[in-house]
N, C-alpha and C positions, 0 to 999 in steps of 0.2 A: 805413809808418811804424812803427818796432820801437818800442820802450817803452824811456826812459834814466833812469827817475828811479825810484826807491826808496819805502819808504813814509815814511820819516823826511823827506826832501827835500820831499815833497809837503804833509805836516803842517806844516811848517817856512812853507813858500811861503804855504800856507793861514791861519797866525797871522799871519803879516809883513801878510799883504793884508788880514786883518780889520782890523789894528791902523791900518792908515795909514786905512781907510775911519773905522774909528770916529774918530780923530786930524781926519780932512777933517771928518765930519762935526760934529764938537764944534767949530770953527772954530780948531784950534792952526795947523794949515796949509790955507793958501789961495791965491788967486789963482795965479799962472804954475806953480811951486814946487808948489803942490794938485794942480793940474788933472794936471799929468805923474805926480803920486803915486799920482791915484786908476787914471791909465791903465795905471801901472806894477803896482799891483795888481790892475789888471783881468789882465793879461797873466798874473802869479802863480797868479789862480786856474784859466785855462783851461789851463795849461800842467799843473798839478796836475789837472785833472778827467783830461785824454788822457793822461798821464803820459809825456810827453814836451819836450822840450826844447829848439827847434833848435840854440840855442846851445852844446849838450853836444858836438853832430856835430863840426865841425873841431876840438873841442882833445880827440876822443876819450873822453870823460867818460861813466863808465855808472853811475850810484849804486841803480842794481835788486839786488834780492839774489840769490844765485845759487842756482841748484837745484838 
């Protein structure tokens, strides 16, 4: 598994996923709408720890910085 994501991309993923957690947890969002939010940022953050992306692979997408 090569590495597709940047560190800005990962920072980015990393806020989105805080924000919907804190957002579920204050109860702004909830029930069906919640549940997919909090999974969606679950996925934000694993995807930011490995620094990969599958979804990058078929549309080619590399936001790493180059060496």
């Amino acid at each position: 598994m090569k590495k597709n994501m940047g560190t800005f991309d990962r920072i980015m993923r990393l806020i989105v996923a805080l924000v919907i957690g804190f957002l579920y947890y204050n109860g702004t969002i909830n029930g069906f709408i919640g549940n997919i939010a909090v999974v969606l940022s679950g996925v934000f953050v694993l995807t930011s720890l490995i620094s990969f992306c599958p979804l990058y692979l078929p549309f080619k997408i590399n936001t790493q910085e180059k060496k």
